[in-house]
N, C-alpha and C positions, 0 to 999 in steps of 0.2 A: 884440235887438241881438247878442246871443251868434250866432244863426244866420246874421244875416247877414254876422258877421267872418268865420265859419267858409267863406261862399262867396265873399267878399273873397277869401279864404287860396285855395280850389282855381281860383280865377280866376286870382291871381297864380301858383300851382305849372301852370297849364296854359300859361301865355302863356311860362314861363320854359322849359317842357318843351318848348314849339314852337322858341323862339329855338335852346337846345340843339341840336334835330335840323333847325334850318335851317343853323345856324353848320358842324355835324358834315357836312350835305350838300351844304354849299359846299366845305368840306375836302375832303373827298374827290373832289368831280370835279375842283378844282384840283390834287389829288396825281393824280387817274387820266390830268388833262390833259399832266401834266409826264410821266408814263410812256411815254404815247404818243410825246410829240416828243422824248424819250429814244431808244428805238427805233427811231424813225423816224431819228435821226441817226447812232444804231451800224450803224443796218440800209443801209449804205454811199449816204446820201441829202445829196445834194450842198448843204454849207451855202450860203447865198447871199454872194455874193464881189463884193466892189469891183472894178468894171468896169476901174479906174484901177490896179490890180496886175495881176499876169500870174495867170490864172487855170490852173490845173495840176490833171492827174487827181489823185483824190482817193486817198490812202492804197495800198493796192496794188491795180492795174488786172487786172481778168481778162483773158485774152487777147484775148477779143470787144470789147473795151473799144481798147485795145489796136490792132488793126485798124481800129476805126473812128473813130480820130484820127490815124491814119498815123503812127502808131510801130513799133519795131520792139524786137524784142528783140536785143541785140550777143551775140556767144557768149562766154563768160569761161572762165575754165581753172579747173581742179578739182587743187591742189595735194595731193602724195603724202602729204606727211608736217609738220610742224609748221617743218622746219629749210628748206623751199620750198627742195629743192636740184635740182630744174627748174626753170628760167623761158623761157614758150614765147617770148618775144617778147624778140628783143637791137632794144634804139633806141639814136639817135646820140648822142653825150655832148655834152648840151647843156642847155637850158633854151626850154622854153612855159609862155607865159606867157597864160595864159584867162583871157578879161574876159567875160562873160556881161553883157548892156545892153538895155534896155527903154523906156521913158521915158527916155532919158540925154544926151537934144540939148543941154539946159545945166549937165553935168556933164561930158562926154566927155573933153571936149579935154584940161581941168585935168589929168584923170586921163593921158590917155595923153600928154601932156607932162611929167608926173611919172616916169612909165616910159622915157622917151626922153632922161632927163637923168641917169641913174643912172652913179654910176660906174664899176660893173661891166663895165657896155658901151664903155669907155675904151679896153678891152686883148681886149676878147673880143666875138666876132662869131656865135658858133655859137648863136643864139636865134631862137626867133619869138615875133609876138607875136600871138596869134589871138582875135579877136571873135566871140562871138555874138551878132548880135541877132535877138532874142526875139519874131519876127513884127510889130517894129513900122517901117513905111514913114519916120516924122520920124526917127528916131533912124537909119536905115540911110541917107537921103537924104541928113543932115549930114554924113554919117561918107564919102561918094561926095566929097562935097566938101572934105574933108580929109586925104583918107586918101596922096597921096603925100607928104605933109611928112614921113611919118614911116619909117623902116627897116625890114626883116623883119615888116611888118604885111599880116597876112590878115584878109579881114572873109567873115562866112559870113551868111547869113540862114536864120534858119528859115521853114520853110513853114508856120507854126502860131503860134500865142502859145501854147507848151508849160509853160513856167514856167522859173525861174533853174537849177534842178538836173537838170532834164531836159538842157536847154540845153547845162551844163555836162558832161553824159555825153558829147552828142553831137562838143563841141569837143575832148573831151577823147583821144576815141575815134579822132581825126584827128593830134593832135599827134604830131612824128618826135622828141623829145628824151628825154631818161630823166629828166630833173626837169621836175616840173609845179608850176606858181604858179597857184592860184587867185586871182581878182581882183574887186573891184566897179566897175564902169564911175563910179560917184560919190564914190568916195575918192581918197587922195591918198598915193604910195610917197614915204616919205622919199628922200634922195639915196641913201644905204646902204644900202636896206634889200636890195635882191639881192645886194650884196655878202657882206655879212652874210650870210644865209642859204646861199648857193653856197659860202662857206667851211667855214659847219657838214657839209654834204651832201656834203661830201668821205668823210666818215667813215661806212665803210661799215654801222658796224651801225644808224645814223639812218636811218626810214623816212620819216619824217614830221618837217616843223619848223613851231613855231606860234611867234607873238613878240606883245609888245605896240600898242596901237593909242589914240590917245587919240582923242575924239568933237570935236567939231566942229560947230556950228548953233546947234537947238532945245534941247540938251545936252551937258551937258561932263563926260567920267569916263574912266576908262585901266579897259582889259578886255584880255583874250587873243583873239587873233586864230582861235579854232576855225575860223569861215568862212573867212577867207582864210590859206594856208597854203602850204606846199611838201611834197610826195611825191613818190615811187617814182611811176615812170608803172607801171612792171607790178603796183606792189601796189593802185593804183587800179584797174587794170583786171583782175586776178588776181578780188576782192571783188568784183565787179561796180557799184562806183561808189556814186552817193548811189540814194535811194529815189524813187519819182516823184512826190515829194510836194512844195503849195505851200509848206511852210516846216519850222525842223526838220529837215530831212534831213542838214543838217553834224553836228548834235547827234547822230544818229542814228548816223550812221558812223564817230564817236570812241568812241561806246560800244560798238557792235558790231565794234568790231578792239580794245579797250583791252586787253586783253590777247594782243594779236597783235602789235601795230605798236610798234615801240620809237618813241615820239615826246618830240624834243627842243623844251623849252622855253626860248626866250631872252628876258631880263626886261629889253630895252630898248627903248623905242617906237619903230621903224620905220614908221609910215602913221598918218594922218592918217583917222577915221571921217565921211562927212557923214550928220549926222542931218537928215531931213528927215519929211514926211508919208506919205511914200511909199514909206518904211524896212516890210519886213516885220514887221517890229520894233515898229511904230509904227504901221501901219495897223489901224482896229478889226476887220478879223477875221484879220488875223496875229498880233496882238502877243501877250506874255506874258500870257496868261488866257484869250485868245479860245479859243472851243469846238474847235476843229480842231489850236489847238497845243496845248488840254489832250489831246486825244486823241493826240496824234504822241508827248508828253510820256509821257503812260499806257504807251504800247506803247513807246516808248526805256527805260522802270523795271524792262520784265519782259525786256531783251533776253538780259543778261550771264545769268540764271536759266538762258536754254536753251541758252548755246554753252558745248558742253562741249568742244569739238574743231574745229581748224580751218575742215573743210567747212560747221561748222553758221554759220562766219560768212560764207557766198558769198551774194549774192543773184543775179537775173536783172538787167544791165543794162537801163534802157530808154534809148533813143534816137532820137530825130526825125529830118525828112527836113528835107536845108539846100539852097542852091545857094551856088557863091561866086562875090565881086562884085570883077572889077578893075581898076583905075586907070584915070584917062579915057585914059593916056599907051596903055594899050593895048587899049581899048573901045571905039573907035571906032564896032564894026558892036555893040554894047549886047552884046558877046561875055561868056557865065558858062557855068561847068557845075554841074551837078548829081547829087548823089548819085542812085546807083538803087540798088535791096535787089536781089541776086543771093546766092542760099543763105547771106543774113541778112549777111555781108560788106560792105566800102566798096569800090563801085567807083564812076569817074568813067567822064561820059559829056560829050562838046564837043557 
């Protein structure tokens, strides 16, 4: 009986010693597994993206990259000294106003009806209001059919579905005014709210103006308006603008100028958020946690660490190729022109 508890016993210590180095060689190909698609995802390898967002180069494009999605790089300026007491480029004293629009056939209008009833525009005329849309035909088709009800509005098309911040370089890159309003083609400007803001941007040492925004839809909560905002057209284009990346990139360019940019915050709601499914924000591999904003998040932590000095906050713009689209009153022959890249410049061609 003794003997055979005894080989009970090494029975039980072998069947447990097996489980041990099954359980141990499961572990580890499931840790050697997450290694690999680790790597695989640092090692600049394109996460898989909702056909229904605007998909955009990934993190920063090598130039080969670059060429062969027909972008371009815009040329920025290289400030002397800290107190920018050159500025290569004088614009007209005015305001653009940049909607960037993708999916936005049943948002549009709201929006640029909100913009076309401001008060601001009561007494003052010196503004435009300029569209990007973002490679997509519904959204540029509806906007062909409404676009003269409204004042000083340009609509541009890109020849890509680039992404919103690309987009936005590219519009940005066109504008003739010295303040620039960034905008989302599915929100909604209170009646004040350029008012507002045009009053602060009087004040010459304000680079930047951010204000409040409450949400609207799927969710309701009041946040700062980082993404949508007012600038300096030359300090936007002095830095080289946002990064060419799907999401993240506003987040990116407040932290890489925060101690550049004197920016004013005003603590009263001005605009109206719509939350929808389609929100960066909100879609699964945009939102807050998805793989590609922790990495955009990761690389915005270590930004402030390396700018010790002005120049270290310039990046290289990018910018896409557009054509613009105008009113049937004077399109008769399906008349646009379009950007050509001549020694990386905008020039226009009929």
């Amino acid at each position: 009986m003794k003997k055979q508890s005894e080989n009970n016993n090494k029975y039980k210590n072998i069947l447990l010693f097996l489980a041990y180095t099954t359980l141990i060689s499961y572990l580890s190909i499931k840790i050697y597994l997450k290694i690999i698609k680790l790597k695989k995802y640092l090692g600049n390898k394109k996460p898989m993206l909702d056909l229904t967002i605007a998909p955009s180069p990934e993190f920063i494009l090598p130039p080969s990259e670059i060429k062969q999605k027909n972008l371009s790089y815009c040329p920025n300026y290289t400030p002397k000294d800290k107190q920018f007491s050159e500025i290569p480029i004088k614009y007209k004293n005015g305001l653009s106003i940049i909607v960037t629009a993708y999916k936005a056939k049943n948002f549009i209008k709201e929006t640029l009806d909100s913009i076309s009833n401001q008060t601001y525009f009561i007494n003052n005329t010196n503004y435009e209001i300029l569209i990007g849309v973002d490679g997509c035909e519904e959204t540029l088709n509806y906007l062909y059919t409404i676009m003269e009800n409204y004042s000083n509005l340009r609509i541009f098309m890109m020849e890509e579905n680039y992404g919103t911040y690309i987009t936005t370089n590219t519009i940005m890159s066109i504008a003739k005014y010295n303040n620039l309003i960034r905008f989302d083609s599915d929100d909604i400007m209170l009646p004040n709210l350029i008012e507002t803001v045009m009053k602060e941007s009087k004040n010459e040492n304000i680079d930047s103006i951010i204000f409040l925004m409450e949400d609207f839809g799927n969710s309701i909560k009041i946040s700062w308006t980082y993404g949508k905002f007012l600038i300096k057209h030359w300090i936007f284009d002095y830095f080289g603008g946002f990064m060419p990346w799907i999401c993240a990139s506003d987040a990116e360019f407040f932290e890489r100028l925060k101690f550049i940019l004197t920016l004013k915050k005003i603590p009263i709601i001005l605009m109206k958020r719509r939350i929808h499914d389609n929100n960066l924000t909100v879609n699964k591999y945009t939102t807050f946690g998805s793989k590609i904003r922790k990495w955009n998040h990761h690389y915005i932590r270590n930004i402030s660490q390396n700018i010790n000095k002005v120049n270290d906050a310039i990046i290289i713009k990018v910018i896409g190729d557009f054509y613009e689209i105008f009113p049937k009153c004077l399109n008769e022959n399906n008349l646009f022109f379009k950007r050509q890249k001549i020694n990386q410049s905008i020039n226009y061609i009929f």
